[in-house]
C-alpha positions, 0 to 999 in steps of 0.5 A, a space after each residue: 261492483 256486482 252489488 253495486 250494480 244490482 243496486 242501481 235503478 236499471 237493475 229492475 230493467 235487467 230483472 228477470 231477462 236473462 242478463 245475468 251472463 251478459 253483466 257478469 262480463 260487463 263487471 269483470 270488464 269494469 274491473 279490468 279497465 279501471 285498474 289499468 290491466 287491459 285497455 281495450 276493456 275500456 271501449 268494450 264496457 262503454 258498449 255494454 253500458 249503452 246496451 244496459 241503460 247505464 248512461 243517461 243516453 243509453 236511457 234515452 234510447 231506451 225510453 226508460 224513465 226513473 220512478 218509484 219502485 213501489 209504485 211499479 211493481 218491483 219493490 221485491 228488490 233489496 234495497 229498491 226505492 227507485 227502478 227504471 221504468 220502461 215506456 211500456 209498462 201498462 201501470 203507467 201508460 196504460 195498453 196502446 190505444 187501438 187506432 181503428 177503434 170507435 172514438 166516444 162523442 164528446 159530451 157537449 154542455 148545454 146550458 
C-alpha cells in the first residue's frame, strides 16, 4: 500500500512537505479498515484521504489538477509520468498578477 501510494499523482503534492509521518498513519489505517479489524478506521482514512487529495473532491478543494510530470519539474520521482499540480505552481500560471501595477495600452491597428 505505501508504494502504492507513493506511486499516485498526489505523491508529487505530498513531496518534500513533511507528510511522511501523517501518510504512514493513513496507511496503517488503510490496512486496518480494509481488513475488518477496526472499524472506526475506516472514517478516520476518509478524513485523511480529504486532507491529502486522494479523492476527486478533496482535489477540487485543493485546486490540484493532473499534468505531466516532466513538464512540471518533478519527473525525479520513480516511476512518475503523471503529479498533481497545485494552482500556484509559477511554470504553469504564472506569479499573481499585481492589481495596482500600470496596465499597457493596447496597440491599436491603423489601417
Amino acid at each position: 500500500m505505501w508504494r502504492r501510494l507513493w506511486s499516485t499523482p498526489q505523491a508529487a503534492g505530498w513531496d518534500g512537505a513533511g507528510y511522511d509521518v501523517a501518510l504512514a498513519r493513513y496507511t496503517r489505517l488503510a490496512v486496518l479498515a480494509e481488513d475488518g479489524t477496526r472499524w472506526s478506521a475506516a472514517s478516520e482514512c476518509r478524513q485523511l484521504e480529504d486532507r491529502f487529495g486522494l479523492n476527486p473532491r478533496s482535489m477540487l478543494q485543493l485546486r490540484w489538477t493532473i499534468a505531466d510530470a516532466a513538464e512540471h519539474g518533478v519527473a525525479h520521482l520513480p516511476n512518475r509520468t503523471l503529479a498533481v499540480v497545485p494552482p500556484s505552481t509559477p511554470d504553469r500560471w504564472g506569479p499573481p498578477a499585481d492589481p495596482d501595477a500600470e496596465q499597457p495600452e493596447e496597440a491599436t491597428n491603423v489601417g
